[in-house]
DRENLUM-659951 format. One line per 2 residues: their letters; for each residue x, y, z of C-alpha. Coordinates in nm, 3 decimals. Example, Ala and Ser with C-alpha at 12.3 -4.5 7.8 and 13.67 -1.06 7.14 Angstrom:
DRENLUM-659951
AS	1.230:-0.450:0.780 | 1.367:-0.106:0.714;
//
This chain:
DRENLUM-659951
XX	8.628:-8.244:-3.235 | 8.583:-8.596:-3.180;
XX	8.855:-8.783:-3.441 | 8.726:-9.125:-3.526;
XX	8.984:-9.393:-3.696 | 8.840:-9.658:-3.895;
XX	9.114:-9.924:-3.944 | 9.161:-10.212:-4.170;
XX	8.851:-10.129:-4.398 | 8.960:-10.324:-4.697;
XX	8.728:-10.304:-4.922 | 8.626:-9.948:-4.860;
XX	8.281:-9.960:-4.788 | 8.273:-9.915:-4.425;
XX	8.138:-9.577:-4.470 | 7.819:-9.713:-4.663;
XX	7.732:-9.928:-4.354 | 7.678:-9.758:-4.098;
XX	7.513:-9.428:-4.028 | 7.830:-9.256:-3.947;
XX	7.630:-8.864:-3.999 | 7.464:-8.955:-3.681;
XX	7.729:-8.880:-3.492 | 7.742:-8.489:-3.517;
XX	7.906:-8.228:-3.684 | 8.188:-8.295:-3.371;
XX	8.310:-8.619:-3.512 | 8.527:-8.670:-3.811;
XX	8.559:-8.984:-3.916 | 8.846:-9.087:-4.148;
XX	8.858:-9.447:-4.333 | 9.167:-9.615:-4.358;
XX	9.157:-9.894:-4.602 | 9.521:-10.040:-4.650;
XX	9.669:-10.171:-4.335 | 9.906:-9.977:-4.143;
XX	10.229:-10.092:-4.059 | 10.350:-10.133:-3.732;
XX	10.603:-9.913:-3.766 | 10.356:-9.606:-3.898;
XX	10.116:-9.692:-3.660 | 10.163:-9.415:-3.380;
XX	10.254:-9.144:-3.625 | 9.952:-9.231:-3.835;
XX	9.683:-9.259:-3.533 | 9.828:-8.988:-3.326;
XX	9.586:-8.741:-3.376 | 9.262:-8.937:-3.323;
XX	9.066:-8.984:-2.954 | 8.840:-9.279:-3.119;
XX	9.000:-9.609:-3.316 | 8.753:-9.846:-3.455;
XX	8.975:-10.195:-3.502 | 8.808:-10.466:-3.746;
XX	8.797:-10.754:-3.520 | 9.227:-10.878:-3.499;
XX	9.367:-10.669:-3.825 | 9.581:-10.486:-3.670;
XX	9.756:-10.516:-3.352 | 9.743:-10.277:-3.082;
XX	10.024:-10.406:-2.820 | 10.092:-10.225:-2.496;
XX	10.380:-10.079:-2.674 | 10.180:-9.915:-2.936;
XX	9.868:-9.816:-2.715 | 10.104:-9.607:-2.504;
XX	10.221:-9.414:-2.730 | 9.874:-9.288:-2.851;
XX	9.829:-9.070:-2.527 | 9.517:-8.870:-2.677;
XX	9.274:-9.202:-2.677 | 8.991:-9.207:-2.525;
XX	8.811:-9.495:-2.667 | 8.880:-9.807:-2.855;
XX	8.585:-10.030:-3.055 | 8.644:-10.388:-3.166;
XX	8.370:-10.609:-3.378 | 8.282:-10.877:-3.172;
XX	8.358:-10.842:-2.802 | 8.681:-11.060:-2.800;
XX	9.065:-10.940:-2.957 | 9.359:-11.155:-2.894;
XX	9.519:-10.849:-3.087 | 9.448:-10.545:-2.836;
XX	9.588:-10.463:-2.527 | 9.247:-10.412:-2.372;
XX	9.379:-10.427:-1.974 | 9.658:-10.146:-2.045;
XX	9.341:-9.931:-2.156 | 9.153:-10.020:-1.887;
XX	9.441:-9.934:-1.663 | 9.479:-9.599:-1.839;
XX	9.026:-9.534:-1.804 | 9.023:-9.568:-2.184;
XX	8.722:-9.784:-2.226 | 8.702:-10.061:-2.455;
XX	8.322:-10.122:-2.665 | 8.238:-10.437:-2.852;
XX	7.951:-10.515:-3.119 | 7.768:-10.805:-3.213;
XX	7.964:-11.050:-3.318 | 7.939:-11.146:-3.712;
XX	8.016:-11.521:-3.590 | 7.683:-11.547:-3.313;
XX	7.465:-11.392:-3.572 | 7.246:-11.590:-3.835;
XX	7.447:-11.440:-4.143 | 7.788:-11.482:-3.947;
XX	7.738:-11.851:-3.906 | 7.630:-11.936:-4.247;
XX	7.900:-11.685:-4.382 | 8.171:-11.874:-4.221;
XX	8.074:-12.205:-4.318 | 7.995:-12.165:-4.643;
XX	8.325:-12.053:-4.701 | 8.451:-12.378:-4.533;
XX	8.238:-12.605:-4.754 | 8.374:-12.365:-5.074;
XX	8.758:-12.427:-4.966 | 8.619:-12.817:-4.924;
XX	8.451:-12.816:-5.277 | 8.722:-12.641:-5.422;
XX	8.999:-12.876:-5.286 | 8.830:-13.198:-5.345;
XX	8.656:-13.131:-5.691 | 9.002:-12.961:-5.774;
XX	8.828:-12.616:-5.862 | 9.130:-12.438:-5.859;
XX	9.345:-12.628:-6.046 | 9.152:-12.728:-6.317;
XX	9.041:-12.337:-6.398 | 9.415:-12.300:-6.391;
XX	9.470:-12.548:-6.617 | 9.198:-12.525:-6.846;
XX	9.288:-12.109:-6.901 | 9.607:-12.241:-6.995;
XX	9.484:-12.486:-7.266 | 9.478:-12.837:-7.074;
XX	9.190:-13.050:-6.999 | 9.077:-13.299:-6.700;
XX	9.414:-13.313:-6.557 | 9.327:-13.493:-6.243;
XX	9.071:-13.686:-6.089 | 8.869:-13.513:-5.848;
XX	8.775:-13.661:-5.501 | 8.386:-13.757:-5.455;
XX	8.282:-13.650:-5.070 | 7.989:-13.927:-5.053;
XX	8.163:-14.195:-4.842 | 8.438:-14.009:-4.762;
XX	8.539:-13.930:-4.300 | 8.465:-13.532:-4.248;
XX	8.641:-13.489:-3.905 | 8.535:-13.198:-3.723;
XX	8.812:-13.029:-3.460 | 8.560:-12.872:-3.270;
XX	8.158:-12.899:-3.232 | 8.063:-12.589:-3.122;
XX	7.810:-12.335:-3.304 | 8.054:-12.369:-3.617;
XX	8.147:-12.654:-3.608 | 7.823:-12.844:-3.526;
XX	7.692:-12.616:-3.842 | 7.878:-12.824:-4.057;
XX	7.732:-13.165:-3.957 | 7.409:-13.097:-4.205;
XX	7.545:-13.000:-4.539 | 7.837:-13.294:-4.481;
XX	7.518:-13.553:-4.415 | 7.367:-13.401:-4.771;
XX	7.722:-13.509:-4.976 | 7.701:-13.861:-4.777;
XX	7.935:-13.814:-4.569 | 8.032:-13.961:-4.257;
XX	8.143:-13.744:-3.952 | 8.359:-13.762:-3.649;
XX	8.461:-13.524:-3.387 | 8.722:-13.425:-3.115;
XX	8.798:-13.159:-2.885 | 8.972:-13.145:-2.576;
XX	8.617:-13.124:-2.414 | 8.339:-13.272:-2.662;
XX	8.161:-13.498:-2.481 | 7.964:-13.821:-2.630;
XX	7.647:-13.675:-2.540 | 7.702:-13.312:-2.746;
XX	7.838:-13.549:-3.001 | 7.482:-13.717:-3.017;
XX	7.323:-13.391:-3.052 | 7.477:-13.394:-3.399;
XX	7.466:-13.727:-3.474 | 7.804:-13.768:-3.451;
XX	8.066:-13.963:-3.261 | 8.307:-13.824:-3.016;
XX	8.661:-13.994:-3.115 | 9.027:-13.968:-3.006;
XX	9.228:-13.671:-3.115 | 9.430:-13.969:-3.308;
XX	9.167:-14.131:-3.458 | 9.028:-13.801:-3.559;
XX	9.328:-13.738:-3.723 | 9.403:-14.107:-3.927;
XX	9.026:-14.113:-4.010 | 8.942:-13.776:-4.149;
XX	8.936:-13.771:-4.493 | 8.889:-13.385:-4.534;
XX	8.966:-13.211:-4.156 | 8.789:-12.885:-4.071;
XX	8.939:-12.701:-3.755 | 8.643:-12.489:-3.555;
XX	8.842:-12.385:-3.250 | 8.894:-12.069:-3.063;
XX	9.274:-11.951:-3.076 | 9.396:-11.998:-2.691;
XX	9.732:-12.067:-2.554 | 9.547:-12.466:-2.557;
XX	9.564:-12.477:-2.893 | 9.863:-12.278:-3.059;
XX	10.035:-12.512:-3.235 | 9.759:-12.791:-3.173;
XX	9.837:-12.918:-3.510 | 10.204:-12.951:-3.604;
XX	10.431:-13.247:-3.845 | 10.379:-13.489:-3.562;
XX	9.953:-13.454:-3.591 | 10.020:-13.372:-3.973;
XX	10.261:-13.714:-3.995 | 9.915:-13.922:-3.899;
XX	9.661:-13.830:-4.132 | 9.637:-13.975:-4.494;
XX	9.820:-13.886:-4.767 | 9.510:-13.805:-4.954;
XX	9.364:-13.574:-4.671 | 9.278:-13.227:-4.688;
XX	9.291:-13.032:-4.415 | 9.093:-12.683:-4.389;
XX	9.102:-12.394:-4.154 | 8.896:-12.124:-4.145;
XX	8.943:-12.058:-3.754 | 9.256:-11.896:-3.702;
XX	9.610:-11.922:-3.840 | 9.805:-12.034:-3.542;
XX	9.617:-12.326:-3.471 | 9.816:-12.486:-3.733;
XX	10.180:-12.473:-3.739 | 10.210:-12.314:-4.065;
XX	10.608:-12.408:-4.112 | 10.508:-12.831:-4.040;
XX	10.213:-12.794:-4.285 | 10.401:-12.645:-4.563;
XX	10.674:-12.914:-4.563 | 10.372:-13.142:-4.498;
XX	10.205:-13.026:-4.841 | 10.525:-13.032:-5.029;
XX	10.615:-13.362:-4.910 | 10.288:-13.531:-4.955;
XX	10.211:-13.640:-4.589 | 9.907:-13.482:-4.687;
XX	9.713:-13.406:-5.013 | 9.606:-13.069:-5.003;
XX	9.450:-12.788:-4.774 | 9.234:-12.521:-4.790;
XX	9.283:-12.215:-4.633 | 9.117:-11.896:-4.512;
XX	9.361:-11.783:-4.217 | 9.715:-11.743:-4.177;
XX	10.004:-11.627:-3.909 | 10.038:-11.300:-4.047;
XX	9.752:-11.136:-4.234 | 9.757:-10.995:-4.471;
XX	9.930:-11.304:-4.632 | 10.283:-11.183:-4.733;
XX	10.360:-11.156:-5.105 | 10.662:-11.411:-5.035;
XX	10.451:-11.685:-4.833 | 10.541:-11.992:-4.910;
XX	10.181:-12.157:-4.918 | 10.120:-11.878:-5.232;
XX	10.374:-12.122:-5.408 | 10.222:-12.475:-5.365;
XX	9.982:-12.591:-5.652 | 9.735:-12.806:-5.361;
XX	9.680:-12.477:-5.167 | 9.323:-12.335:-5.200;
XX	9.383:-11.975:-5.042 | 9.100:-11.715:-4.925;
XX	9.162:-11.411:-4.777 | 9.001:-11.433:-4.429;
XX	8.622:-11.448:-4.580 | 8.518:-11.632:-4.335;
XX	8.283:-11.368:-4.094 | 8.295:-11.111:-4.403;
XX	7.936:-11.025:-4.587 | 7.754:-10.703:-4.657;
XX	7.491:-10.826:-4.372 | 7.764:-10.883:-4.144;
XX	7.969:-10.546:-4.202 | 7.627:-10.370:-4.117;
XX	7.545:-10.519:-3.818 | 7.918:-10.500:-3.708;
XX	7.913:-10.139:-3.804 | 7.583:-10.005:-3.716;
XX	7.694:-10.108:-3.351 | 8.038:-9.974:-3.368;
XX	7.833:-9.635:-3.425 | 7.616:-9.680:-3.133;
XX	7.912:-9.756:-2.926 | 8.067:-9.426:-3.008;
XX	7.756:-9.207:-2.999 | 7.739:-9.388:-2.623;
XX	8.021:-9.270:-2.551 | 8.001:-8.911:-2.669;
XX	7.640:-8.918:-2.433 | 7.900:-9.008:-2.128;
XX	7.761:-9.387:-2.139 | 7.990:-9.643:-2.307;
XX	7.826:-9.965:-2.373 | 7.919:-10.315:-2.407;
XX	8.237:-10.269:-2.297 | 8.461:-10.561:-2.290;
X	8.533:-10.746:-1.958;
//
């Protein structure tokens, strides 16, 4: 019996995904839908040969992996995670399969920024707050912040973050752009111009990070980037937590350097009932939407059951390099 672990599955519909039958009457597959804590990880997982990990969930450090002696194959969405300890499973012959990635795909891309342009509407037209306010018997508390006329600055003009360029052009608004590598001439593809990572930062009326996690840029933006943008700025990540140092833009929000943010990725996800940022009224907070749909869970999943049925026919596939 082939014992298949399904991690991370939060809102329990992994099983209606993918066509999980197909794998024989010598696979058992078992959802897990609450995250599992570190600490109950190896007792929990012991018994199963296959783990399916949603994209970085859950970690799976060399510490963990090696105590989980009866693997034999691991199965990420998307073909990257910063999370696993894919070369100590390589070392060991465990291969390590990939899918599609939600991101690449049509309905990954538009997923992820629409959810950036929601956290945007929400922060600037004050979506949150006023709901808030209004359930609680107040009206119009605030003035809301028009986007036509106002800097979008873009950290980052790849696939996502060049996606963004149309929808800000539709609210009138003007946009600039910086990574450590953009280029004037990718900028023109866009329409947009290539600035300083300073004048990216004092411009930007709203700031939308698009940027891979790396060791380049943990920690790219901490109180001394934070300290040069407007006080009426927003800034909004929907890339990864670490990117933004999470301790300099909490006393950044409560202090007023800047305005407000928006928010679909933290440090530590799940976000911790005791966060701070859960506490500050000009937080807009999503939990990680940003690659989740129904069409992306079924692409994601109908190749993390052809990765699996590969490997039961002694031929992994897209393994992860």
């Amino acid at each position: 019996m082939l014992r298949v672990a399904v991690l991370d599955d939060y809102q329990g519909r992994a099983h209606e995904f993918a066509d999980w039958d197909s794998l024989g009457g010598d696979a058992e597959v078992t959802f897990f839908r609450r995250p599992i804590p570190r600490e109950a990880l190896v007792d929990t997982l012991s018994g199963f040969e296959v783990l399916v990990l949603m994209r970085e969930r859950t970690a799976f450090p060399r510490e963990v992996l090696e105590r989980l002696p009866r693997l034999q194959l691991a199965v990420t969405t998307g073909m990257r995670n910063a999370s696993l300890d894919a070369e100590h499973l390589r070392e060991r012959g465990v291969p390590v399969s990939g899918t599609g990635m939600a991101g690449s795909s049509a309905h990954g891309l538009a997923s992820t920024v629409e959810v950036a342009w929601a956290l945007i509407l929400a922060v600037c037209k004050r979506v949150t707050l006023e709901d808030r306010a209004l359930r609680n018997g107040h009206w119009q508390l605030d003035l809301p912040t028009n986007l036509g006329g106002a800097t979008l600055g873009l950290a980052g003009l790849g696939r996502l973050g060049g996606a963004m360029v149309a929808p800000a052009r539709v609210f009138g608004m003007d946009v600039i752009a910086w990574s450590e590598n953009l280029t004037a001439e990718r900028g023109a593809e866009f329409g947009v111009r290539a600035v300083s990572k300073e004048e990216l930062l004092e411009r930007s009326d709203v700031l939308s990070i698009h940027l891979v996690l790396s060791d380049r840029t943990l920690g790219l933006f901490g109180a001394a980037e934070l300290a040069l943008m407007k006080p009426t700025a927003a800034l909004i990540n929907t890339s990864r937590g670490p990117i933004v140092d999470e301790r300099a833009l909490i006393e950044a929000l409560r202090s007023g350097t800047i305005a407000a943010a928006g928010l679909d990725v933290y440090d530590q996800e799940p976000l911790h009932a005791d966060n701070e940022l859960l506490s500050l009224e000009n937080t807009v907070l999503l939990p990680h939407l940003g690659y989740v749909s129904e069409q992306a869970m079924r692409s994601m999943y109908a190749d993390v059951v052809a990765d699996i049925a590969a490997f039961q026919a002694g031929a992994p596939i897209r393994l992860l390099t």
